[in-house]
C-alpha positions as CSV (number, residue, x, y, z in Angstrom):
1,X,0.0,0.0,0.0
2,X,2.4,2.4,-1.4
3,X,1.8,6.3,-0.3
4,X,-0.8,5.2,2.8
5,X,0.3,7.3,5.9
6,X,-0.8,6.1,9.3
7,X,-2.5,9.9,10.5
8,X,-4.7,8.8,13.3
9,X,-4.7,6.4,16.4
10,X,-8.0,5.9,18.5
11,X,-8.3,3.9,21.6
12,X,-11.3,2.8,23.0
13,X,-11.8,3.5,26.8
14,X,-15.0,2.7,29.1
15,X,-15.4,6.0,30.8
16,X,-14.2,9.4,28.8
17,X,-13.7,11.6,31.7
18,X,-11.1,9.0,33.7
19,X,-9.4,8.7,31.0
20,X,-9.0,12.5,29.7
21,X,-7.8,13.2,33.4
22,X,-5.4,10.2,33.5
23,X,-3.8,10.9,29.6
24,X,-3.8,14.9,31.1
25,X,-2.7,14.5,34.3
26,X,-0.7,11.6,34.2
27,X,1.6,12.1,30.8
28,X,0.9,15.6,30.7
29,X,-1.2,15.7,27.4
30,X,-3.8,18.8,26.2
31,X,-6.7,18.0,24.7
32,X,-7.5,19.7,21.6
33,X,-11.2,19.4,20.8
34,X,-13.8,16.9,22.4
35,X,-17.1,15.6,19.6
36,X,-19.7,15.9,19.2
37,X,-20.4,19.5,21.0
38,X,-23.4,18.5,22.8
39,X,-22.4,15.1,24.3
40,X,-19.1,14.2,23.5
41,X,-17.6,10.8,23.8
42,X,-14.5,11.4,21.7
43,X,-11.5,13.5,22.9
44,X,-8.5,14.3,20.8
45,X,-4.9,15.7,22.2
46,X,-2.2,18.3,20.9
47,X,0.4,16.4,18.9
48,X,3.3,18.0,17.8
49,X,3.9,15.4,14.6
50,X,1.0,16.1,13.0
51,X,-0.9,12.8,13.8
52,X,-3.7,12.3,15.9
53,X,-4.3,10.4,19.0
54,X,-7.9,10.0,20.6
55,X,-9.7,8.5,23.1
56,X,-13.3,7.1,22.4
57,X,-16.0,5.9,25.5
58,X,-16.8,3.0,23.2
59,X,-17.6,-0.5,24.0
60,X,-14.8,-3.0,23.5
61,X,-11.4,-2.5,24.0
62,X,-8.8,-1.8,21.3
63,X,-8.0,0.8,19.1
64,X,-8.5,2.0,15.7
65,X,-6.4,3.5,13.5
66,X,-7.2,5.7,10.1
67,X,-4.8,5.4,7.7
68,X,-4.9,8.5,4.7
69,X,-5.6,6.7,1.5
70,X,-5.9,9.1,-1.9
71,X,-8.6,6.6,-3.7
72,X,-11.0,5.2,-0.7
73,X,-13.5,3.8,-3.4
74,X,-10.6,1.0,-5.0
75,X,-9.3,0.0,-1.8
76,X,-13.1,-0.6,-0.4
77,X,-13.9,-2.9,-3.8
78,X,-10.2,-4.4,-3.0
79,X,-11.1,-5.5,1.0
80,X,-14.8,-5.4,1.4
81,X,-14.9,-9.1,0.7
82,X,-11.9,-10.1,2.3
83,X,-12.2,-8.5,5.9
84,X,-15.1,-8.1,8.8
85,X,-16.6,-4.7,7.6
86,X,-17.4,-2.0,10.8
87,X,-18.4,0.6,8.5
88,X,-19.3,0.7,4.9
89,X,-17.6,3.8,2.4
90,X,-19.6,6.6,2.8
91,X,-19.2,10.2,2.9
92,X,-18.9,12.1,6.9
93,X,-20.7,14.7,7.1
94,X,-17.5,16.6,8.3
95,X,-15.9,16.5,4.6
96,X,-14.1,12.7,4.6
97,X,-14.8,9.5,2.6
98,X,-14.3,6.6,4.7
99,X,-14.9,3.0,6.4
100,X,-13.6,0.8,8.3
101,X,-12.5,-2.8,8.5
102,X,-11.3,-4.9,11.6
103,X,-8.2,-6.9,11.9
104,X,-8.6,-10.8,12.8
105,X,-7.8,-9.6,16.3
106,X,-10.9,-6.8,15.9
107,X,-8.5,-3.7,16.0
108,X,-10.2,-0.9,13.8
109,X,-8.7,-0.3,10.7
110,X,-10.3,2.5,9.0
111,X,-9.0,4.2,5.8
112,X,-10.1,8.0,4.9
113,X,-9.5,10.6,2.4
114,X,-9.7,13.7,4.0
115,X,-12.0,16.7,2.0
């Protein structure tokens, strides 16, 4: 997968608040935005490299991570037989194209073009 760059890394936690005041308080992270507005469940931090890393109140534990991909479309009609789909391609209604995959070990993979 020549050109794919690894942009994003999620982890899943059970409760959002713990585990903003343990990444913030503990290893001295900011957090950048939280989504959505009204009820967030999603935090992501300051990096200085350019890539993100979040923490999601999700069920599960794991992570997922969004790799940048130029042409979402092929590489869905390359995998979407071949892997355990989480979410079909479709258009965010923040700008990206996207879904997502999991690994045999049900790890996220998702793989996004950003608008």
């Amino acid at each position: 997968m020549a050109g794919t760059r690894l942009e994003h890394v999620r982890a899943n936690v059970s409760d959002l608040h713990a585990a903003v005041e343990w990444y913030t308080t503990v290893l001295g992270f900011e957090v950048e935005s939280y989504w959505p507005p009204d009820a967030p469940n999603y935090a992501h931090f300051v990096t200085h490299s350019g890539a993100t890393f979040a923490v999601m109140e999700a069920p599960g534990r794991g992570a997922r991570f969004n790799f940048t991909i130029d042409d979402p479309d092929a590489l869905w009609h390359q995998l979407k037989d071949q892997a355990t789909i989480i979410e079909p391609l479709f258009d965010t209604p923040y700008g990206t194209r996207k879904f997502t995959i999991a690994d045999p070990d049900g790890n996220e993979l998702g793989f996004v073009r950003n608008g």
